[in-house]
N, CA and C of each residue as an Amber inpcrd file, in Angstrom:
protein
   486
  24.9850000 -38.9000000 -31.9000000  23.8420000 -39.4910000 -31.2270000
  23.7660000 -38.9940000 -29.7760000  24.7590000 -38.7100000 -28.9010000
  25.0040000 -38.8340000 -27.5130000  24.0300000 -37.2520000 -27.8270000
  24.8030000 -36.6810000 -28.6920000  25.1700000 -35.0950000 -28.0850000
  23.3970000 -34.5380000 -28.7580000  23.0330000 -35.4890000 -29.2990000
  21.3230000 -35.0040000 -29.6310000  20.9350000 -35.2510000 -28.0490000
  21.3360000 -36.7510000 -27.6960000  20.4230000 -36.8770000 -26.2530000
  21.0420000 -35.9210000 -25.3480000  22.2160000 -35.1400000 -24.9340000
  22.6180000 -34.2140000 -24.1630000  22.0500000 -33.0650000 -24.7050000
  21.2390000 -32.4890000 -25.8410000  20.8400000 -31.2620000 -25.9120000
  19.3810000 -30.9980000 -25.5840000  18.6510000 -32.2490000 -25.4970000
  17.8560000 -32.6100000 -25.5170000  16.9200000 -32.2010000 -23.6590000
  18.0240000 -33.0380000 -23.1420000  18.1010000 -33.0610000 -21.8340000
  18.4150000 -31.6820000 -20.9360000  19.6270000 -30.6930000 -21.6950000
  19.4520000 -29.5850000 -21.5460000  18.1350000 -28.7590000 -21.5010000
  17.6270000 -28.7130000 -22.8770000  16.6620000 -28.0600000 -23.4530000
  15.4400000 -28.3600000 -22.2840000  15.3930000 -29.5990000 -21.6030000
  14.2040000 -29.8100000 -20.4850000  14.1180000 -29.1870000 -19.5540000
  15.8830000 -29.0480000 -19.1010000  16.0130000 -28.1370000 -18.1190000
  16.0180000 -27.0040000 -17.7750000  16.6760000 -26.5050000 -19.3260000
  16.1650000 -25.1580000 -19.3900000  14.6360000 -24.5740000 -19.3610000
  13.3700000 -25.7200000 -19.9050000  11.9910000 -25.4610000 -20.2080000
  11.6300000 -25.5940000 -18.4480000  12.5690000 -26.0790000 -17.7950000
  11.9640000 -26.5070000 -16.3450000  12.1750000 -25.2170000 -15.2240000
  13.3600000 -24.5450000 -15.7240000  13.5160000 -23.4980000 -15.1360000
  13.0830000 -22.0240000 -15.5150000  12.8570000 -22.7910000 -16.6520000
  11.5320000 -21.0000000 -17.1700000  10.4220000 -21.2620000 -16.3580000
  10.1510000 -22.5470000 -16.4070000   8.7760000 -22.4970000 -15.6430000
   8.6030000 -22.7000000 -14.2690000   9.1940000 -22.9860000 -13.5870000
   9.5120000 -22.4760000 -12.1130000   9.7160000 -20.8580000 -11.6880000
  10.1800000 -20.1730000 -12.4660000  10.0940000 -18.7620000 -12.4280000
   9.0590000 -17.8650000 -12.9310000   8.3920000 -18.7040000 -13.8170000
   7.2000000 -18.1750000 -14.5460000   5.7330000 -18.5290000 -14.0240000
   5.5970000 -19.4900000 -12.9190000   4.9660000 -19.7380000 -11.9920000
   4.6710000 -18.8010000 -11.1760000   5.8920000 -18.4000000 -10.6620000
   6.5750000 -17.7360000  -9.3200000   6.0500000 -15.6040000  -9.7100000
   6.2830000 -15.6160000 -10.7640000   5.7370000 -14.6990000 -11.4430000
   4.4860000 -14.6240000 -11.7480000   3.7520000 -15.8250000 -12.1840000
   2.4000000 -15.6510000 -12.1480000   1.5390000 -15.0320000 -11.2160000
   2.0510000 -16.4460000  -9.6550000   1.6760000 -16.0720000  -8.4360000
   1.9590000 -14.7170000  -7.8260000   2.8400000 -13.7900000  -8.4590000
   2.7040000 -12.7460000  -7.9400000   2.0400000 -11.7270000  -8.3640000
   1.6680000 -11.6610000  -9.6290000   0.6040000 -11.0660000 -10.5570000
  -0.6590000 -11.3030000  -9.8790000  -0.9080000 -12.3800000  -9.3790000
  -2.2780000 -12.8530000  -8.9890000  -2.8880000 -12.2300000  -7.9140000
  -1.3970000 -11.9290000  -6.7940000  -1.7200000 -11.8590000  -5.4770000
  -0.8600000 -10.5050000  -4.6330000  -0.6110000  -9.7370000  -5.6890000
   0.3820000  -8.3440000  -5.4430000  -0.6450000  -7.1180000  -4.7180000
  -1.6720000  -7.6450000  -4.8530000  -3.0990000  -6.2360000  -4.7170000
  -3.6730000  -7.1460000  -3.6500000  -3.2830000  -7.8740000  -2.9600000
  -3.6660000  -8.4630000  -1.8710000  -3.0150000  -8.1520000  -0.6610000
  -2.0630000  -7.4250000  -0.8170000  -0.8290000  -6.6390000   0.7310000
  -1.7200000  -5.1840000   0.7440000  -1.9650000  -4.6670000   1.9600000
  -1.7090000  -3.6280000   2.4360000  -0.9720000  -2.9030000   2.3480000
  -1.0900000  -1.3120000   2.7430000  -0.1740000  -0.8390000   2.7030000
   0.9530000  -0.8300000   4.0720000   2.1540000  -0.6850000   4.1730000
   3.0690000  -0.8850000   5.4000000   3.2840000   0.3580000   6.1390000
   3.4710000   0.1190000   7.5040000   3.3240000   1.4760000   7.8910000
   4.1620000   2.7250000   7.7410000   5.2300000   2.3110000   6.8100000
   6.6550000   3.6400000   6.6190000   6.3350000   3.6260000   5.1900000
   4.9480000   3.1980000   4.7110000   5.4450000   2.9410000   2.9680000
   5.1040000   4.6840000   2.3490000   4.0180000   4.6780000   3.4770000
   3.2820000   5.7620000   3.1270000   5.2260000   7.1540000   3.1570000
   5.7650000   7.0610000   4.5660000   6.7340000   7.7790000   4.3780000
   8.3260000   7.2960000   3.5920000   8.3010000   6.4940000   2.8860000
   9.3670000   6.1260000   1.9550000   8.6290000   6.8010000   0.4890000
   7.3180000   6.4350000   0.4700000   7.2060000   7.5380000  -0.7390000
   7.5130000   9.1070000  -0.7770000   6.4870000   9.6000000   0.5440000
   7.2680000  11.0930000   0.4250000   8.7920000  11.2410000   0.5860000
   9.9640000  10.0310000   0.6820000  11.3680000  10.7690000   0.7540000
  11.4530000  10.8880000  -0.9770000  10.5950000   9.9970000  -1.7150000
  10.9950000   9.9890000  -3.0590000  10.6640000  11.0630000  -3.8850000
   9.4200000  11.7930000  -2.9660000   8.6850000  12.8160000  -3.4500000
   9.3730000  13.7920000  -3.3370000   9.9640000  13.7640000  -2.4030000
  10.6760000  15.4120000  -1.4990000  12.2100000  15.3900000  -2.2090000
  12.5830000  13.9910000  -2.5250000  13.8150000  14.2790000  -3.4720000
  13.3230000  14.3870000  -5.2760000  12.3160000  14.1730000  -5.6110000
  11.8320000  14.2300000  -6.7590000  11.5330000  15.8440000  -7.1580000
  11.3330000  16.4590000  -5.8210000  10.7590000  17.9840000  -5.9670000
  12.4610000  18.7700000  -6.0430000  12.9850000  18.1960000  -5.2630000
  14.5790000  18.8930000  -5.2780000  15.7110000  18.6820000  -6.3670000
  14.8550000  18.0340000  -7.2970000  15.9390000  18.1520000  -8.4060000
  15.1170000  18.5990000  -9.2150000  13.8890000  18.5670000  -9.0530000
  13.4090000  19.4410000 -10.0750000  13.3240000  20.8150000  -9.5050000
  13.8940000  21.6250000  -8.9080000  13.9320000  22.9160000  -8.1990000
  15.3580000  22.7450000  -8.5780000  16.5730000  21.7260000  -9.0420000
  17.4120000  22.2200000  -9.4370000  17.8320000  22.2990000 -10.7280000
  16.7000000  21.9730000 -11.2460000  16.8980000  22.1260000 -12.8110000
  16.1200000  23.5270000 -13.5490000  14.9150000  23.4140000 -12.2210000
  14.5640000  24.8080000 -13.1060000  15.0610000  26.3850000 -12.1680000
  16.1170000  26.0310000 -11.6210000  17.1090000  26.7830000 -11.1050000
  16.4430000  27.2760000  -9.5870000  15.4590000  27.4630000  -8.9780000
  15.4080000  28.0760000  -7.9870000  16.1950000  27.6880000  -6.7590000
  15.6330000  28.4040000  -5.6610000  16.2610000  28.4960000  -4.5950000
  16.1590000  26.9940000  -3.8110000  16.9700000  26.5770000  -3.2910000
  16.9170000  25.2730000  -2.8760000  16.8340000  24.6890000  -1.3550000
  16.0210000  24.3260000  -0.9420000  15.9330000  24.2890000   0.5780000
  16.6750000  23.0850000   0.7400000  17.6070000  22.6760000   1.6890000
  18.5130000  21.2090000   1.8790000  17.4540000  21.0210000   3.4600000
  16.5510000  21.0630000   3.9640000  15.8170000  20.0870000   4.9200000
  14.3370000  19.6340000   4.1780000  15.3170000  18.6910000   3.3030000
  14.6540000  17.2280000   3.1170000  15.0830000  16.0070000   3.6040000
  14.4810000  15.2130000   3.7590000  15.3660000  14.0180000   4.1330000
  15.9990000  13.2770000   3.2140000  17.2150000  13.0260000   4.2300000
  18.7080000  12.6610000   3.2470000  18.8420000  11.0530000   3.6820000
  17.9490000  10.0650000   3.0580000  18.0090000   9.0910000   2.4530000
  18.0780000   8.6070000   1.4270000  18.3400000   7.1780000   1.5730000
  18.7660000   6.3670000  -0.1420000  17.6240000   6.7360000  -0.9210000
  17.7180000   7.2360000  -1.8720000  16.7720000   6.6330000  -2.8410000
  16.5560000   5.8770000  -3.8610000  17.7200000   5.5260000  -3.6990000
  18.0460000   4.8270000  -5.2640000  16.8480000   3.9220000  -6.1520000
  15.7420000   3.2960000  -5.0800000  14.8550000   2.5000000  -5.5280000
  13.4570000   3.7170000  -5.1040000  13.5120000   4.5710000  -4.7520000
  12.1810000   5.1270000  -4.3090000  12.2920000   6.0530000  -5.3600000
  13.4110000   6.7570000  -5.8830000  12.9160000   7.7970000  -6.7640000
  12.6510000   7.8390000  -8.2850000  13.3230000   6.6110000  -8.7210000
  12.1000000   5.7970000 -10.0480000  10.9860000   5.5440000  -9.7270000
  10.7380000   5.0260000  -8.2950000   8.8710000   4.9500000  -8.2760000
   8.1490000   6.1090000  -8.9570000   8.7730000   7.4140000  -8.2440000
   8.4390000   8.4760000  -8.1640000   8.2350000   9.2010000  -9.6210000
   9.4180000   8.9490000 -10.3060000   9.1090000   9.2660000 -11.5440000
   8.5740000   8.5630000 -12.6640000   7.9800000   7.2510000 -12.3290000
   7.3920000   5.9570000 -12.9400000   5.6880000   6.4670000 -12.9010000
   5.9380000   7.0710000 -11.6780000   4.2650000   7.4560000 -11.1400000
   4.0470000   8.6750000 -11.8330000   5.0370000  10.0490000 -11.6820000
   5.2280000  10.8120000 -12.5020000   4.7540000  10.8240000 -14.3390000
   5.5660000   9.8880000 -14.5600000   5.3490000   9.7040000 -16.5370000
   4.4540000   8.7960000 -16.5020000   4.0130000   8.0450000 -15.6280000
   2.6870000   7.5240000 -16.5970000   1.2550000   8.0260000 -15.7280000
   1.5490000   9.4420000 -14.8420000  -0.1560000  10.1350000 -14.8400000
  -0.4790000   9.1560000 -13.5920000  -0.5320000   8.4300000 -12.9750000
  -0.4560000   8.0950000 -11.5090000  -1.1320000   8.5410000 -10.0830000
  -2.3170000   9.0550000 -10.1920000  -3.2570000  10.0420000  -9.6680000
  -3.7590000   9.5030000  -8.4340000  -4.3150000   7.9810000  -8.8010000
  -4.6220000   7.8900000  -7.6790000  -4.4100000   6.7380000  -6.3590000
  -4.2810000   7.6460000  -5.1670000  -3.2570000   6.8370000  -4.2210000
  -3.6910000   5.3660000  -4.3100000  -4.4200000   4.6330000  -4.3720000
  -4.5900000   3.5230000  -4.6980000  -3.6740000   2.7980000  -5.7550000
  -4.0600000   3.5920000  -7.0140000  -3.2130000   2.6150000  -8.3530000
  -1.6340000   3.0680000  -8.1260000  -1.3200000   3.9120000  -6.9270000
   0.6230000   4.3030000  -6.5530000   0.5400000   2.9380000  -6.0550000
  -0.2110000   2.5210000  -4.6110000   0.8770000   2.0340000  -3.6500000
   0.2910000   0.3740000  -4.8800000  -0.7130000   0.2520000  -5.5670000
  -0.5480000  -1.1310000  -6.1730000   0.6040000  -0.9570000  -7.4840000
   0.8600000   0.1430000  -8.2050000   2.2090000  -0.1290000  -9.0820000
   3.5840000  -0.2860000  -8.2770000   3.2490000   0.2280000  -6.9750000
   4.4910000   0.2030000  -5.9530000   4.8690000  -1.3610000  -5.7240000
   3.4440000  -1.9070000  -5.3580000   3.6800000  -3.2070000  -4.9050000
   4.3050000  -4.0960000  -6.2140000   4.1780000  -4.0360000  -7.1210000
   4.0170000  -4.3510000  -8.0930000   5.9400000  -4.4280000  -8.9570000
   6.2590000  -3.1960000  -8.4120000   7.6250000  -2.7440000  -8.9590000
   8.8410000  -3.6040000  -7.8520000   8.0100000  -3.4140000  -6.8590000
   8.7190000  -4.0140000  -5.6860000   8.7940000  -5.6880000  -5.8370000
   7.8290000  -5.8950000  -6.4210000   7.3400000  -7.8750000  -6.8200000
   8.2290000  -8.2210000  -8.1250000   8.2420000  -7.5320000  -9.0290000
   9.4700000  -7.3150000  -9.9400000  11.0770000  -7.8600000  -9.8590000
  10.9030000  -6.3990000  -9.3100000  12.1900000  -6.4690000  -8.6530000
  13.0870000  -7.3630000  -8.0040000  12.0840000  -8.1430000  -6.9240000
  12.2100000  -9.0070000  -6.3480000  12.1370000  -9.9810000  -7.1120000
  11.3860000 -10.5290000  -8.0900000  11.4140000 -12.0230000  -9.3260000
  13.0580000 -11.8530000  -9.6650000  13.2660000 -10.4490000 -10.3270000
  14.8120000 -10.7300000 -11.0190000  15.8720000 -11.0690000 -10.0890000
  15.6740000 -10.3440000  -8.5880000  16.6330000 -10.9100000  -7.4200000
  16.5430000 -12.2670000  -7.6870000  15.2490000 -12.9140000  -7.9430000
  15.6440000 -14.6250000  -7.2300000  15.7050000 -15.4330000  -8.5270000
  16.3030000 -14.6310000  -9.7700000  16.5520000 -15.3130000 -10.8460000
  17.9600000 -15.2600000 -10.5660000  18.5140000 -14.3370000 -10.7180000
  19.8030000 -13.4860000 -10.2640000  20.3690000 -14.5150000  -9.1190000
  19.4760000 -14.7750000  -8.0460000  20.3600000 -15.9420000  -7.1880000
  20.2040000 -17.4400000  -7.1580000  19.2770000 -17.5530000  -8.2020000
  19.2730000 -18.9460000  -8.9180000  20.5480000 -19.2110000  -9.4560000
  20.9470000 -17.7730000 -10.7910000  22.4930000 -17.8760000 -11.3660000
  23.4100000 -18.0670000 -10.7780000  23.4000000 -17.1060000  -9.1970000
  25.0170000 -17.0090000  -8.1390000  24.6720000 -18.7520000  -8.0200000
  23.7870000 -19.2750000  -7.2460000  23.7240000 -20.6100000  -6.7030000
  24.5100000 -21.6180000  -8.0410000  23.9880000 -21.2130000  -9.1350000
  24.2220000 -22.1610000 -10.2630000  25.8800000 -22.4120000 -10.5420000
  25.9920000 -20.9760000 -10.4640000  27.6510000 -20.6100000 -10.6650000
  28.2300000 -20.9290000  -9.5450000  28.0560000 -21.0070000  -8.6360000
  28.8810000 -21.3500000  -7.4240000  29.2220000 -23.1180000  -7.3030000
  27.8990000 -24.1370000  -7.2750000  27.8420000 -25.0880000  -7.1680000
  27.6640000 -25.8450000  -8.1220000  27.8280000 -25.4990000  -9.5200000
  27.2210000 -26.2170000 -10.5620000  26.3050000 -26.7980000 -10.7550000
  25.0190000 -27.0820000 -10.0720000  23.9200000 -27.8630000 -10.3170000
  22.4730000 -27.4610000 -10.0980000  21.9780000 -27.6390000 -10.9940000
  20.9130000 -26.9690000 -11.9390000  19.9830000 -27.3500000 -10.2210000
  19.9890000 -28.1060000 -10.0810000  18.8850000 -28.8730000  -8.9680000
  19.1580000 -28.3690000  -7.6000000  20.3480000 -28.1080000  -7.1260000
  20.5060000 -27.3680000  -5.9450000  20.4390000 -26.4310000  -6.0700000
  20.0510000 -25.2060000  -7.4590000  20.0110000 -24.1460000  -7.4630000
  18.5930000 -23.7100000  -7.6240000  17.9510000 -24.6460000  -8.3290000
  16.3190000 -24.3170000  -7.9650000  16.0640000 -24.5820000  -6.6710000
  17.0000000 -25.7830000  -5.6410000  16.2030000 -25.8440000  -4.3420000
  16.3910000 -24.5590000  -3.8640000  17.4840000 -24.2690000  -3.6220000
  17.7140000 -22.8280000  -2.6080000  17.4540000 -22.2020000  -3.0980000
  16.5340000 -21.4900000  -4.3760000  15.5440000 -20.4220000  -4.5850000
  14.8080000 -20.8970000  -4.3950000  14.0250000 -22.1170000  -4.2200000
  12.8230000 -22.2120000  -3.6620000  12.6070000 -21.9440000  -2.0170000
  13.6970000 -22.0690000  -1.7160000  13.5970000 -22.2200000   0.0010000
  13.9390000 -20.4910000  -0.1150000  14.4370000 -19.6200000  -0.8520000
  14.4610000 -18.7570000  -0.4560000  12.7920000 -18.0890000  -0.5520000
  12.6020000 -18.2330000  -1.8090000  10.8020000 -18.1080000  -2.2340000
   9.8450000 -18.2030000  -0.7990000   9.9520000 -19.2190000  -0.7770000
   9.1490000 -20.1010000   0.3200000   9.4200000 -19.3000000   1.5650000
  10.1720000 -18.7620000   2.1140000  10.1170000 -18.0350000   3.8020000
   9.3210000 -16.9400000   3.5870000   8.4040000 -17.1940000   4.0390000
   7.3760000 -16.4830000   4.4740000   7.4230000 -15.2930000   5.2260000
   8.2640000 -14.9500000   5.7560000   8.0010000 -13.2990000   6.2120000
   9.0500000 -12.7800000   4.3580000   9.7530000 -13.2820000   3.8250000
  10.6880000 -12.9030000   2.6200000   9.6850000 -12.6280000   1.5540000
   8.2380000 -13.7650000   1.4600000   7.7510000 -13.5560000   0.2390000
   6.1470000 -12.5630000   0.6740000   6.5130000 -12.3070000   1.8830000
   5.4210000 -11.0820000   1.8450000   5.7280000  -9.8640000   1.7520000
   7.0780000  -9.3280000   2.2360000   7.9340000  -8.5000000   2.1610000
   8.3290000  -8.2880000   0.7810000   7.9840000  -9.4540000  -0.3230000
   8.3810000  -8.7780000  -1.4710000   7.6180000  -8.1750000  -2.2880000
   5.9280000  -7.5630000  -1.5880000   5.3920000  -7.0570000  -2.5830000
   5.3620000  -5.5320000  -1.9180000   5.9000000  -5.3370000  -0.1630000
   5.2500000  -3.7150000   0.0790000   7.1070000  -3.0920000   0.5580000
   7.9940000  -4.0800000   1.0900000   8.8060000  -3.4640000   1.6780000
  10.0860000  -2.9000000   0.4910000  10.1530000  -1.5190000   0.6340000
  10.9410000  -0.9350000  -0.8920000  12.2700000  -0.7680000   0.1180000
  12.5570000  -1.2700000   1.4940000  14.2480000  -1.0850000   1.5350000
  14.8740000  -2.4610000   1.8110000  14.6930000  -2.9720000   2.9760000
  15.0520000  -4.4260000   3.3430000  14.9700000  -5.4250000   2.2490000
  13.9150000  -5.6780000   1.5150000  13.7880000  -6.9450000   0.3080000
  14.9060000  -6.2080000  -0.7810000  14.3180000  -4.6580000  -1.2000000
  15.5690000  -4.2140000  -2.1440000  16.6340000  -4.5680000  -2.1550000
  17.0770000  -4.2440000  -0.9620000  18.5130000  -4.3690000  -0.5110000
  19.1180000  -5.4760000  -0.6060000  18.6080000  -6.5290000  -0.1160000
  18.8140000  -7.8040000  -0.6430000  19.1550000  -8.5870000  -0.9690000
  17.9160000  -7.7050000  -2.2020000  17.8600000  -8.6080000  -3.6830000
  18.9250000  -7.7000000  -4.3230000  19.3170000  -6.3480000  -4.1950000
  20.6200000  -5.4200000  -4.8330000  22.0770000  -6.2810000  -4.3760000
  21.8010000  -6.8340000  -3.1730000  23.1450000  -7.2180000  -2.6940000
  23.5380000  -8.8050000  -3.5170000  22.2740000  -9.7540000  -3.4770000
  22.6900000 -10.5550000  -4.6550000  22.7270000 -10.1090000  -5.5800000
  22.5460000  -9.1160000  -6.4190000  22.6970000  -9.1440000  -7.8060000
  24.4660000  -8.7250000  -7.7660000  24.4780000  -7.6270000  -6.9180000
  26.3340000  -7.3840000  -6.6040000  27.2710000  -8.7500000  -6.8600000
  26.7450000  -9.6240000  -5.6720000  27.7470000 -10.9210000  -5.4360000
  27.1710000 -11.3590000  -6.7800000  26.5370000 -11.2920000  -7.4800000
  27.0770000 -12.1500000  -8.5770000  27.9330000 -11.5870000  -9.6320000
């Protein structure tokens, strides 16, 4: 009897925390084509471009120029080839799949630190608050639809600690 009403009670919580994230996801679907573009976004794409061109100059063997710029790419040069394989033409529909990959990205970060919070403190309720308060700061949740290093980074560094 108990353990029907304890699965029960689970099962709410679990339906409560899909939908707090699935909200949170909505709202960003809704409102991702509403950011501008940022003023380095325009040059974080060409580092992805200029390293996107240099491995493909090393695959189809030519001569290889090394003054490109030697930054991370770890998150810019899947844009690059995301934009690449699916035909990506025009600068408009880049920087909105950009925003878009970046809004992503950012949802699984703050699922990801829903879990660290959960695992750390055990409780389902202090772990939705402090993703909500993380949600909620306002220079954090505008930054998560244009900025591809600072929010990345992050949201890469919680997914690490967990």
């Amino acid at each position: 009897m108990f353990t029907s009403l304890n699965n029960e009670f689970y099962k709410k919580k679990n339906f409560f925390i899909f939908i707090f994230f699935f909200i949170l996801f909505l709202l960003g679907i809704t409102i991702f084509d509403d950011y501008g573009i940022a003023f380095d976004e325009d040059i974080q794409r060409s580092i992805g471009l200029s390293n996107f061109d240099y491995i493909a100059k090393i695959f189809q063997n030519e001569i290889i120029d090394i003054n490109y710029p030697h930054y991370g790419v770890a998150f810019e040069l899947p844009l690059v080839l995301l934009e690449k394989l699916f035909e990506i033409n025009s600068i408009e529909n880049v920087y909105l799949c950009r925003h878009f990959l970046i809004f992503l990205t950012t949802v699984i970060g703050h699922i990801v630190f829903f879990l660290l919070l959960k695992k750390q403190f055990n409780s389902i309720y202090f772990s939705l608050f402090g993703s909500f308060i993380l949600i909620i700061s306002p220079r954090f949740f505008a930054e998560s639809f244009y900025n591809s290093k600072d929010i990345i980074f992050m949201h890469s560094f919680i997914i690490c600690a967990f």
